[in-house]
N, CA, C and O atoms as CSV, one atom per row, in Angstrom:
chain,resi,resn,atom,element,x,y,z
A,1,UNK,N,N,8.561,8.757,10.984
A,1,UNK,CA,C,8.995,7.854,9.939
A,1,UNK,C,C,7.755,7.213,9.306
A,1,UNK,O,O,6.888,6.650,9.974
A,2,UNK,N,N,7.724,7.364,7.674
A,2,UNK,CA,C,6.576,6.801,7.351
A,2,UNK,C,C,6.396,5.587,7.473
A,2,UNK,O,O,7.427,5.041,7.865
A,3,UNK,N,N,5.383,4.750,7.289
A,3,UNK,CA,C,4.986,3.111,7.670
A,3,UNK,C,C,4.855,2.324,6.527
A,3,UNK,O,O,3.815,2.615,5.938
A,4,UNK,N,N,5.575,1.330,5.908
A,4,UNK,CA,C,4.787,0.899,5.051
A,4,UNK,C,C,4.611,-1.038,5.265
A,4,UNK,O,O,5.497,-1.632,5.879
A,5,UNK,N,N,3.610,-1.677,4.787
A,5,UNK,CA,C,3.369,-3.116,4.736
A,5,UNK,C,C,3.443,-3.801,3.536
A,5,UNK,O,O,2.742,-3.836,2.526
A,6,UNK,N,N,4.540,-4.378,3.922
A,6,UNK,CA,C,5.063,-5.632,2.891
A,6,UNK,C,C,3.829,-6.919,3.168
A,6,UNK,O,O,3.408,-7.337,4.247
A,7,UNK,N,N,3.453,-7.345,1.747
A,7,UNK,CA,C,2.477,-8.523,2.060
A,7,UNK,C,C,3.183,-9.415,0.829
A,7,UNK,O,O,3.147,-9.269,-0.393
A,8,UNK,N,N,3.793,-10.333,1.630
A,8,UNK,CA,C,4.526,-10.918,0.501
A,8,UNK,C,C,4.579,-13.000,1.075
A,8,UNK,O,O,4.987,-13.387,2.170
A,9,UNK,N,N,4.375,-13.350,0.644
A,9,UNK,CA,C,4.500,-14.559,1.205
A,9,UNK,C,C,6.060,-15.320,0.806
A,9,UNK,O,O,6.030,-16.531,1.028
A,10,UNK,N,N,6.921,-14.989,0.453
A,10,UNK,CA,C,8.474,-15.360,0.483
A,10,UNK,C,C,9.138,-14.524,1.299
A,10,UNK,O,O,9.420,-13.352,1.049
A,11,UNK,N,N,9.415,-15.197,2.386
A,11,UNK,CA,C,10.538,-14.345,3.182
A,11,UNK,C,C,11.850,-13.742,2.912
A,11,UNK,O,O,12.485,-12.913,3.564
A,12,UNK,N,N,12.167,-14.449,1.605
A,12,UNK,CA,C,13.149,-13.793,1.169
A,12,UNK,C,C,12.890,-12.371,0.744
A,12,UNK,O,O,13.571,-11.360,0.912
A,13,UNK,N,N,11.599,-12.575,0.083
A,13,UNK,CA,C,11.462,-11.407,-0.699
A,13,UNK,C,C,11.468,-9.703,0.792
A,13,UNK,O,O,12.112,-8.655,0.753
A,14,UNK,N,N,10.528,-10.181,1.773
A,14,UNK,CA,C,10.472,-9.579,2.658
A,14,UNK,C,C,11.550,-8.918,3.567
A,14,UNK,O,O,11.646,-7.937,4.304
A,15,UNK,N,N,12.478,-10.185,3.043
A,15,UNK,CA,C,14.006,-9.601,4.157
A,15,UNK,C,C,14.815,-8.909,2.933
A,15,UNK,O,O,15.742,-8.150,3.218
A,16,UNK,N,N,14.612,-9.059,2.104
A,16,UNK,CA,C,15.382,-8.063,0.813
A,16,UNK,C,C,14.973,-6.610,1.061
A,16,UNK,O,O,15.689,-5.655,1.363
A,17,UNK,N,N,13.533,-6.674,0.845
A,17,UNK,CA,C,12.674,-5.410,0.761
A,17,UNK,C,C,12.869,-4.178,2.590
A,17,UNK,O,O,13.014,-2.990,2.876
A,18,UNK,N,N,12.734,-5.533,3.302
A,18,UNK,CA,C,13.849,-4.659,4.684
A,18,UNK,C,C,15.125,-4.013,4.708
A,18,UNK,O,O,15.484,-2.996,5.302
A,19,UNK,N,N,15.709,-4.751,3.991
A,19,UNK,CA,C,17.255,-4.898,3.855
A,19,UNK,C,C,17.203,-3.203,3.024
A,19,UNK,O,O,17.682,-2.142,3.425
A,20,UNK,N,N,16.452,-3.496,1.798
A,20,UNK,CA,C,16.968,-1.780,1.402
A,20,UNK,C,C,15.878,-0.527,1.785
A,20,UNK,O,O,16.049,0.540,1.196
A,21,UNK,N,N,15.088,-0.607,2.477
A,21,UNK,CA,C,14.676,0.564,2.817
A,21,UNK,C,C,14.200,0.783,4.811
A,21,UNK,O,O,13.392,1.603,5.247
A,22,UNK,N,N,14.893,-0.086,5.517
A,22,UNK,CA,C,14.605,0.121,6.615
A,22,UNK,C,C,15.326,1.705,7.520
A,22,UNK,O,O,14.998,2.384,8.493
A,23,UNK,N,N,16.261,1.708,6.664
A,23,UNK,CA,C,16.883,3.016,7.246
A,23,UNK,C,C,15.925,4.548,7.245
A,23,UNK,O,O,16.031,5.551,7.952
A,24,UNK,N,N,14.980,4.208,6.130
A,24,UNK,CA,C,14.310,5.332,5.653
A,24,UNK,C,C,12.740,5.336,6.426
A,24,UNK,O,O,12.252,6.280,7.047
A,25,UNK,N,N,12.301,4.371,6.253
A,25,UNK,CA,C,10.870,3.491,6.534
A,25,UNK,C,C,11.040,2.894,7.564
A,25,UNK,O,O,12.068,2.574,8.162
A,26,UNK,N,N,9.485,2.670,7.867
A,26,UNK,CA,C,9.460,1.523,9.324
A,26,UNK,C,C,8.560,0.472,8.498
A,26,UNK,O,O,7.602,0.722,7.766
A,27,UNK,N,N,9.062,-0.624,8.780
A,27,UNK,CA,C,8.326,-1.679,7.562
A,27,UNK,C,C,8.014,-2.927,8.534
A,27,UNK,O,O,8.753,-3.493,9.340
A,28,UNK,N,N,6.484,-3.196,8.138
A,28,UNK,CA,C,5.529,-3.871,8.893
A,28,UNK,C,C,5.573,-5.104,7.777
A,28,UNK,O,O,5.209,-4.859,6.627
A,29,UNK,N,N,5.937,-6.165,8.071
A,29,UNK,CA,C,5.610,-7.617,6.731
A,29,UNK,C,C,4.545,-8.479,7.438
A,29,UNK,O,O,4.462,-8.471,8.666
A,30,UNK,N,N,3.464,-9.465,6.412
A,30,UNK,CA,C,2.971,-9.956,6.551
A,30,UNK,C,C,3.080,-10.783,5.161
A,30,UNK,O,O,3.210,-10.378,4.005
A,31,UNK,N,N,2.953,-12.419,5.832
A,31,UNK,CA,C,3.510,-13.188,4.681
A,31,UNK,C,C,1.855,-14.059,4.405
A,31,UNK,O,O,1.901,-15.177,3.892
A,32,UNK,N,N,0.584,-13.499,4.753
A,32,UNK,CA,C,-0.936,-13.161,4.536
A,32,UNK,C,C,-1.559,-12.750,4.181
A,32,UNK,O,O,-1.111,-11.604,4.146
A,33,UNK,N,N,-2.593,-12.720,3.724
A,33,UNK,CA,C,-3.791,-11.714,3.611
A,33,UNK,C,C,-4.593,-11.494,5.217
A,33,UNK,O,O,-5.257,-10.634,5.797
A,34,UNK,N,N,-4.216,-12.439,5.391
A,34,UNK,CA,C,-5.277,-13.068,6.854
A,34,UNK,C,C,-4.125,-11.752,7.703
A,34,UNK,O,O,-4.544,-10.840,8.417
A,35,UNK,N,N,-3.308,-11.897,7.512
A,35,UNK,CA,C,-2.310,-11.398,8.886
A,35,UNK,C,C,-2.518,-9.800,8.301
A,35,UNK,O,O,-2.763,-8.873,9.073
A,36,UNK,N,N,-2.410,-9.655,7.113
A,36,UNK,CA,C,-2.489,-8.155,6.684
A,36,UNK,C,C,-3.319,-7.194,6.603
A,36,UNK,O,O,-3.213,-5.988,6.378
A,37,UNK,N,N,-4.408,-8.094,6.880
A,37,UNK,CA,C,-6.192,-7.202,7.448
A,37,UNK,C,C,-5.751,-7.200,8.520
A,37,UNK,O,O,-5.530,-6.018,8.785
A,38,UNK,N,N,-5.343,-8.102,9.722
A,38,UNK,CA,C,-5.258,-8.010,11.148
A,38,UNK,C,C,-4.149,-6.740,11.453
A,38,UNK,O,O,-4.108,-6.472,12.654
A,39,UNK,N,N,-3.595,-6.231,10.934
A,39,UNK,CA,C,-2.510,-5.117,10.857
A,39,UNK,C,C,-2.931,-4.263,10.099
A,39,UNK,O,O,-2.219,-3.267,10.231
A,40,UNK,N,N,-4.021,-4.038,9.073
A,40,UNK,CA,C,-4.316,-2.907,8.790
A,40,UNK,C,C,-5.519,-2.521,9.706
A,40,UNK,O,O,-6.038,-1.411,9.589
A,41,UNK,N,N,-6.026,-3.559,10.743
A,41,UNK,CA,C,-6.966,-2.709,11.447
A,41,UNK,C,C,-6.514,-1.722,12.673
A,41,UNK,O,O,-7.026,-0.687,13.098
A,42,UNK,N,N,-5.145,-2.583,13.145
A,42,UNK,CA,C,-4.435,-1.749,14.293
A,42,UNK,C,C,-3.186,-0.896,14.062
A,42,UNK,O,O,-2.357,-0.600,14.922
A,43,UNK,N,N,-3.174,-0.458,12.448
A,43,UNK,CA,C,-2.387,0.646,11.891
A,43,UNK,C,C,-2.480,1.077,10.637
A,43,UNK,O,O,-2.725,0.477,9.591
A,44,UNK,N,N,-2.183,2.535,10.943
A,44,UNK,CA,C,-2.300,3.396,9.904
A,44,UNK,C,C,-0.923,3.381,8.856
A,44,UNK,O,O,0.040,4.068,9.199
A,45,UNK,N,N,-0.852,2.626,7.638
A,45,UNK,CA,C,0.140,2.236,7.212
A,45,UNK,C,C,-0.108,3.395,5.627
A,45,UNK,O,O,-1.139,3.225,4.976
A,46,UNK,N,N,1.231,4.825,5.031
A,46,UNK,CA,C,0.974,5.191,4.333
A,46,UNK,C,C,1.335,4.489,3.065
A,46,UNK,O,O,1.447,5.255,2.107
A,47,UNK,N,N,1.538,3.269,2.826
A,47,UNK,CA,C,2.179,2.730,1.891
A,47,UNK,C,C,2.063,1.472,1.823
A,47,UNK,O,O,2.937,0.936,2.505
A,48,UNK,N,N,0.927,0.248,0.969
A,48,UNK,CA,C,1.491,-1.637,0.353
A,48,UNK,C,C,2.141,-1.409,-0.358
A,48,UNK,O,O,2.096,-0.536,-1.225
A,49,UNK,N,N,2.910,-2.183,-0.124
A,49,UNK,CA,C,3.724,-3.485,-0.995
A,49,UNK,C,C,3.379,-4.824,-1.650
A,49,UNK,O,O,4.052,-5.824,-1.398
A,50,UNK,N,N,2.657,-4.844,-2.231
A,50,UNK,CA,C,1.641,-5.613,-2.433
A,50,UNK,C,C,1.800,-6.771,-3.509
A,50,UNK,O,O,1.563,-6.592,-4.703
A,51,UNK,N,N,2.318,-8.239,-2.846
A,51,UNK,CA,C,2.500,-9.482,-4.164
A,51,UNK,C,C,1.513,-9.281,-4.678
A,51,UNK,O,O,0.748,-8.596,-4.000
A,52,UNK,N,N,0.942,-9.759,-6.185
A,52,UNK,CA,C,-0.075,-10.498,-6.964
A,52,UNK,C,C,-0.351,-11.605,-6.478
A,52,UNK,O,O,-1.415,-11.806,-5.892
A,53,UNK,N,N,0.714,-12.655,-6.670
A,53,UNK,CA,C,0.407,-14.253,-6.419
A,53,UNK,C,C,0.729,-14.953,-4.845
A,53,UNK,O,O,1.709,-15.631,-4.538
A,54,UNK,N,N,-0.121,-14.657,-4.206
A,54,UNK,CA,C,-0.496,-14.951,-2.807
A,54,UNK,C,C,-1.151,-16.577,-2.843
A,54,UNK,O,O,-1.740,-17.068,-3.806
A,55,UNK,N,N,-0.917,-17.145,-1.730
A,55,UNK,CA,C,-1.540,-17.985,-1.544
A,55,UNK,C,C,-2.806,-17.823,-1.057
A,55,UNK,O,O,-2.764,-17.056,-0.095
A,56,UNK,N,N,-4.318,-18.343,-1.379
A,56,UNK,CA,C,-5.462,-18.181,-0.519
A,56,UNK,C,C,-5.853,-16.773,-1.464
A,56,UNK,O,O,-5.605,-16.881,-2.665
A,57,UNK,N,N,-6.333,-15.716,-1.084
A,57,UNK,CA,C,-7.078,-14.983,-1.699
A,57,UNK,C,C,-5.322,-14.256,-2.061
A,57,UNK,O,O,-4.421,-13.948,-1.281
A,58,UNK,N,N,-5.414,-14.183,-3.700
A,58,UNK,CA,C,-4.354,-13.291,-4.440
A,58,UNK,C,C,-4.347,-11.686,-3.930
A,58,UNK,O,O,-5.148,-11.214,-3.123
A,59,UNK,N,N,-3.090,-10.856,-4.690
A,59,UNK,CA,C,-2.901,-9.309,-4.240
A,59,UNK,C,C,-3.921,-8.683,-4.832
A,59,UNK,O,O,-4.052,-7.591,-4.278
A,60,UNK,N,N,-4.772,-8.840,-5.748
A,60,UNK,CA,C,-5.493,-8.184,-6.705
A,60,UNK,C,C,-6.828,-8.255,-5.897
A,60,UNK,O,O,-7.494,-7.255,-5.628
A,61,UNK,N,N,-7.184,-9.627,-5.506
A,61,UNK,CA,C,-8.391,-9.926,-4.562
A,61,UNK,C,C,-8.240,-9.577,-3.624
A,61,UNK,O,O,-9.224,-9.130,-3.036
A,62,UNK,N,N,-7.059,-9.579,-3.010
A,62,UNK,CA,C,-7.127,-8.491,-1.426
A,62,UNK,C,C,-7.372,-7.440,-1.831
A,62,UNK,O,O,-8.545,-7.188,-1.554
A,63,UNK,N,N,-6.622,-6.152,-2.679
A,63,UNK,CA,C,-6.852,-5.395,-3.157
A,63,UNK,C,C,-8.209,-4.640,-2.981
A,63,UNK,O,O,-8.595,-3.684,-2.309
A,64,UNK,N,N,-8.988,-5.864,-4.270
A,64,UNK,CA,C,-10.579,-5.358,-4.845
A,64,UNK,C,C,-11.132,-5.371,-2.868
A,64,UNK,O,O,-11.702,-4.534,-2.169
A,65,UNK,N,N,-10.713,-6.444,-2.659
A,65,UNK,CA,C,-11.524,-6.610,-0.909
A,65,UNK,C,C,-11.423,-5.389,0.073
A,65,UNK,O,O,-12.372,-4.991,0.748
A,66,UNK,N,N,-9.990,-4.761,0.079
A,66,UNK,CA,C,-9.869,-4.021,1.083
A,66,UNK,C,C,-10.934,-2.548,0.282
A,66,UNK,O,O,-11.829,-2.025,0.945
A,67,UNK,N,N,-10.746,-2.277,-0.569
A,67,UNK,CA,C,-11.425,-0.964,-1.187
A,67,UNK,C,C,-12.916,-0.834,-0.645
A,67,UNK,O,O,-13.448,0.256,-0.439
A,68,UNK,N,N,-13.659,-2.320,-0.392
A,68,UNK,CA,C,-14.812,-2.551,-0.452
A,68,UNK,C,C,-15.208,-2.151,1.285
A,68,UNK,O,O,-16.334,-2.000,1.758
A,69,UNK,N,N,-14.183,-2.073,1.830
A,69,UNK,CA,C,-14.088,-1.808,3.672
A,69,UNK,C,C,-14.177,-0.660,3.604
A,69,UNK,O,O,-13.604,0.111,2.835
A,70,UNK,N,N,-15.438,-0.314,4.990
A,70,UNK,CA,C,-15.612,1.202,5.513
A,70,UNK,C,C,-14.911,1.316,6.090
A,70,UNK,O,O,-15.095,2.423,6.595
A,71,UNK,N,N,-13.450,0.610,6.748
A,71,UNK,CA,C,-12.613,1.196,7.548
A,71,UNK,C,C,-11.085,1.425,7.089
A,71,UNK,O,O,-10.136,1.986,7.639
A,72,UNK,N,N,-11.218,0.846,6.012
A,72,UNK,CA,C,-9.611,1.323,5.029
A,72,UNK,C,C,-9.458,1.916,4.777
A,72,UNK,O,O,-9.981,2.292,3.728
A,73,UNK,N,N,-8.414,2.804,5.569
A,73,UNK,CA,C,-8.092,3.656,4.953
A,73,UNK,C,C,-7.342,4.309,3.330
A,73,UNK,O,O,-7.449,5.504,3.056
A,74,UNK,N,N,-6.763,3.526,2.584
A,74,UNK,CA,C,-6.911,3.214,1.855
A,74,UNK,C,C,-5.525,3.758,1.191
A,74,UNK,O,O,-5.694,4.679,0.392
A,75,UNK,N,N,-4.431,3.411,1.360
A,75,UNK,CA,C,-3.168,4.265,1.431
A,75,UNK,C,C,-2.356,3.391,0.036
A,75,UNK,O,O,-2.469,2.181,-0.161
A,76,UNK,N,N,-1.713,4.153,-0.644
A,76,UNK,CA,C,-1.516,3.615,-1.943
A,76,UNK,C,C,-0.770,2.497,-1.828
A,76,UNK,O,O,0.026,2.254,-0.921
A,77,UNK,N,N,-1.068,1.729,-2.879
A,77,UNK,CA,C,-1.100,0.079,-3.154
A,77,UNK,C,C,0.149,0.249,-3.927
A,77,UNK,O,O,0.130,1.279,-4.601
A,78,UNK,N,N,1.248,-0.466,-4.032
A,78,UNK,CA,C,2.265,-0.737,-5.429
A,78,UNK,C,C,2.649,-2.107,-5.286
A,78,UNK,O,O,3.353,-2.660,-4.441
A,79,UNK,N,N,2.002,-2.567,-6.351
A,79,UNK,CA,C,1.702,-4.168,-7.095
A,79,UNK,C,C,3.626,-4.693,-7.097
A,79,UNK,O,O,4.610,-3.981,-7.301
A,80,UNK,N,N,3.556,-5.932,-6.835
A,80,UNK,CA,C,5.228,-6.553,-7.065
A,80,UNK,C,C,4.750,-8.083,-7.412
A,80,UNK,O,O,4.151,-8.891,-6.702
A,81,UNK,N,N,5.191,-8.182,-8.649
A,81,UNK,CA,C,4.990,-9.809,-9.475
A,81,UNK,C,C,6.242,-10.200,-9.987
A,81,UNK,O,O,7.181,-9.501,-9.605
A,82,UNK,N,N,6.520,-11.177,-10.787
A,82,UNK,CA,C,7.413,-11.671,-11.301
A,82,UNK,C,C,6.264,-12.154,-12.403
A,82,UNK,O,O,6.741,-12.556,-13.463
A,83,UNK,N,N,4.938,-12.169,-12.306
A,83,UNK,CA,C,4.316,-12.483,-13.195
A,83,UNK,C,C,4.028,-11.820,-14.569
A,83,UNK,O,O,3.628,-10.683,-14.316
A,84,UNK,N,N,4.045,-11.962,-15.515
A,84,UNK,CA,C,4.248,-10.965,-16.813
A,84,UNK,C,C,3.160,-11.412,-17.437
A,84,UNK,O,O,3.138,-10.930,-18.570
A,85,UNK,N,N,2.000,-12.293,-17.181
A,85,UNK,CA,C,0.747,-12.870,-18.241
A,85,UNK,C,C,0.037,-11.413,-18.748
A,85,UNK,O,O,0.161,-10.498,-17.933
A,86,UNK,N,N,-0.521,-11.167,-19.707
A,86,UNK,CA,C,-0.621,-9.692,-20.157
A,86,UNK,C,C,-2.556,-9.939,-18.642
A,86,UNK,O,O,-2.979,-9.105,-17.842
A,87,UNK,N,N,-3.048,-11.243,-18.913
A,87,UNK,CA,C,-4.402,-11.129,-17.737
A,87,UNK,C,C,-3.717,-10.579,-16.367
A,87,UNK,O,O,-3.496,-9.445,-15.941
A,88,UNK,N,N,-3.556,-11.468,-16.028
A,88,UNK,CA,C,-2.593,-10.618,-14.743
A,88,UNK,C,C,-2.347,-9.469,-14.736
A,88,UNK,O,O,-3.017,-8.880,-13.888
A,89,UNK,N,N,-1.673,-8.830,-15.300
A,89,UNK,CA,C,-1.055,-7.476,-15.450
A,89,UNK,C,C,-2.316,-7.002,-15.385
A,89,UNK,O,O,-2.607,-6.567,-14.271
A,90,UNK,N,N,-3.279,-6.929,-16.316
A,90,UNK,CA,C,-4.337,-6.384,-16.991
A,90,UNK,C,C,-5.321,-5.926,-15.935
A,90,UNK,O,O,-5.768,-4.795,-15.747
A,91,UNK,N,N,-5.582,-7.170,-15.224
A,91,UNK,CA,C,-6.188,-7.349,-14.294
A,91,UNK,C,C,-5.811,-6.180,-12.925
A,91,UNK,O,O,-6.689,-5.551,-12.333
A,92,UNK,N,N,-4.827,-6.117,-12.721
A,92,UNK,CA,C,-4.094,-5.134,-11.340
A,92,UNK,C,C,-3.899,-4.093,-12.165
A,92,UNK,O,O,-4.093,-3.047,-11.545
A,93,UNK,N,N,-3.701,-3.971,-12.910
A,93,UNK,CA,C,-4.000,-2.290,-13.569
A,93,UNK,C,C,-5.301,-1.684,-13.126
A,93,UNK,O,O,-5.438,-0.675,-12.434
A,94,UNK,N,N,-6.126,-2.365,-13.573
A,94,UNK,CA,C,-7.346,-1.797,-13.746
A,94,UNK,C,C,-8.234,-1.455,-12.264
A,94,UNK,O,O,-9.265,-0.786,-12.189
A,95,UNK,N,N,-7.391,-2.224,-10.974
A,95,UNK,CA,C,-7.598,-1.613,-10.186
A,95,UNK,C,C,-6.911,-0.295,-9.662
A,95,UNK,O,O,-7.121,0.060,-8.503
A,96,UNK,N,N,-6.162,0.374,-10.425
A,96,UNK,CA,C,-5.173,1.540,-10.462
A,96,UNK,C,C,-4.108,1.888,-9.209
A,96,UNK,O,O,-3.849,2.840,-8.474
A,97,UNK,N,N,-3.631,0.431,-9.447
A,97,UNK,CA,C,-2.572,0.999,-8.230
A,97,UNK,C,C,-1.840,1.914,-8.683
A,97,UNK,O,O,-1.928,2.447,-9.789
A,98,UNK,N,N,-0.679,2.246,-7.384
A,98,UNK,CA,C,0.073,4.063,-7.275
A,98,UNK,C,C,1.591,2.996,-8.267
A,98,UNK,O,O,2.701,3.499,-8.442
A,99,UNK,N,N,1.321,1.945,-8.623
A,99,UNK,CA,C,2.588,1.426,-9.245
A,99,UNK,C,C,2.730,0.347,-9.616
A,99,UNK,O,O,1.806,-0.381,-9.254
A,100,UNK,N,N,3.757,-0.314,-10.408
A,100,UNK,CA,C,3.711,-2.017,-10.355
A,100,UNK,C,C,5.483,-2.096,-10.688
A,100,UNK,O,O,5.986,-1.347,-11.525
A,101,UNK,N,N,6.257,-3.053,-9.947
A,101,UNK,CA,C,7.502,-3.693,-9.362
A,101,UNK,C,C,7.780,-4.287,-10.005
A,101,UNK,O,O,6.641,-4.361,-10.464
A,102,UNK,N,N,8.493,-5.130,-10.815
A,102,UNK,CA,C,8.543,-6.220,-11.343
A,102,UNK,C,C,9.850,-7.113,-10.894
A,102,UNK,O,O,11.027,-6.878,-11.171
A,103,UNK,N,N,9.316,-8.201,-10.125
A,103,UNK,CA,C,10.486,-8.869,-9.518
A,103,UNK,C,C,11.519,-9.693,-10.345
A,103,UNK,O,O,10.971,-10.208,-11.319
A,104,UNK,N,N,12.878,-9.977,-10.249
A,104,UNK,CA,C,13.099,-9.607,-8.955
A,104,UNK,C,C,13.223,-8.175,-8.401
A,104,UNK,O,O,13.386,-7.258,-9.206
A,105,UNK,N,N,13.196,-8.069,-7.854
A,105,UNK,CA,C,12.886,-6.173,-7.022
A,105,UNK,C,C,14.384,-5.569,-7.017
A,105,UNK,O,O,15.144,-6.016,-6.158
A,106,UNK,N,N,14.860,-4.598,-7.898
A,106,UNK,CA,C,15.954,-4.003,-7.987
A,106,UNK,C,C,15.589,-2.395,-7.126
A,106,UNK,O,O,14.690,-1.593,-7.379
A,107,UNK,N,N,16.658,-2.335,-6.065
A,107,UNK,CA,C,16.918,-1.430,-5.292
A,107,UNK,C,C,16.421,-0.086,-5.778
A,107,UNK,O,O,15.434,0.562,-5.431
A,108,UNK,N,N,17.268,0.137,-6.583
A,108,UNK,CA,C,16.906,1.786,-7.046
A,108,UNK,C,C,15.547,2.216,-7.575
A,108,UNK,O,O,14.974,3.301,-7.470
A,109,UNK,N,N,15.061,0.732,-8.360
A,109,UNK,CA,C,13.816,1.248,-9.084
A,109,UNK,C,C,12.304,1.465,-7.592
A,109,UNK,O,O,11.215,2.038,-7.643
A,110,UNK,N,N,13.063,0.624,-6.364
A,110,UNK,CA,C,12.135,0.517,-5.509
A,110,UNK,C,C,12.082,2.092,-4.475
A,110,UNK,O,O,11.205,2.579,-3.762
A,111,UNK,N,N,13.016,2.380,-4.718
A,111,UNK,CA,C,13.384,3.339,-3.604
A,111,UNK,C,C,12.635,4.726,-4.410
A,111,UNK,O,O,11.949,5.596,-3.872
A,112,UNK,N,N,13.075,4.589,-6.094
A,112,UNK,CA,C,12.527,5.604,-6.627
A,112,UNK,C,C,10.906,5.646,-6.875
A,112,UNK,O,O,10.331,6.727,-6.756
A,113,UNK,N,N,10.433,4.884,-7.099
A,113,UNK,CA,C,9.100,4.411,-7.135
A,113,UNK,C,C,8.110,4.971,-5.386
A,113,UNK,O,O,6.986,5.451,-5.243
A,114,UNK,N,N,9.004,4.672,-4.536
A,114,UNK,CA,C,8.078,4.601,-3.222
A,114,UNK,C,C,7.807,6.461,-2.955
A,114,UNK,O,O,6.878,7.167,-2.562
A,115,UNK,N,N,9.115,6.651,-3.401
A,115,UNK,CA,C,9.298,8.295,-3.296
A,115,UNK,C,C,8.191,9.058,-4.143
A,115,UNK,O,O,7.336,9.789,-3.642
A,116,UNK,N,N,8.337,8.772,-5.568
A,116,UNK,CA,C,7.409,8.975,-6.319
A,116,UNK,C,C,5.529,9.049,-5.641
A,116,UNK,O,O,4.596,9.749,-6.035
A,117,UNK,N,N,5.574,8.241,-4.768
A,117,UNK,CA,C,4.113,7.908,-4.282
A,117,UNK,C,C,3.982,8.164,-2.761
A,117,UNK,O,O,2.886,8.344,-2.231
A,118,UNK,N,N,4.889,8.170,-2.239
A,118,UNK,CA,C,4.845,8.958,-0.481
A,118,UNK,C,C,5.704,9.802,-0.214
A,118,UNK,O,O,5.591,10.318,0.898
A,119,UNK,N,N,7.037,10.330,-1.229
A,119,UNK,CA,C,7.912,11.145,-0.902
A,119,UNK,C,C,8.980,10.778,-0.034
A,119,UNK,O,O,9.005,9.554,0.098
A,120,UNK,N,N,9.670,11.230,0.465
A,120,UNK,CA,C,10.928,10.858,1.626
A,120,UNK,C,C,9.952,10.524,2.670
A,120,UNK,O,O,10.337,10.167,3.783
């Protein structure tokens, strides 16, 4: 079963994002950056989930951070905001994630999207 890590700091958002793809996926959450380095060092995860607006260092700055690690493996990123500022956007583009979500997070577009970028 593939792995993927939710880094989301609303638990709601996290127990939604369980709620529709745990049957398929094995899904690792971290409501951190701090907690989500500590879990990407002791797993191989093929798939983020990745907020923008984090508390403490943002999704975009974890992002640019993890790329910069000799030990990341480096498994595709798909951006989830509710934020629409065209900087923002602009900004996480240009680090080329495998996608971008736009919350609130509707089921189908998530399920089709993940497929799109790790397959079943």
């Amino acid at each position: 079963m593939k792995k993927i890590l939710v880094i989301d700091d609303q638990t709601e958002v996290i127990d939604i994002i369980e709620d529709f793809l745990y049957r398929k996926y094995e899904i690792y959450a971290a409501k951190n950056t701090a907690r989500a380095i500590s879990m990407l060092h002791t797993n191989n995860f093929d798939l983020i989930l990745l907020d923008i607006l984090l508390l403490g260092m943002n999704g975009i700055e974890f992002l640019q951070y993890m790329r910069e690690q000799s030990w990341y493996n480096n498994p595709p990123v798909i951006f989830m905001s509710s934020e629409s500022s065209f900087n923002i956007v602009n900004k996480a583009a240009h680090l080329s994630p495998s996608g971008y979500i736009k919350k609130p997070i509707e089921k189908k577009l998530l399920i089709e999207k993940i497929k799109t970028v790790i397959g079943e």
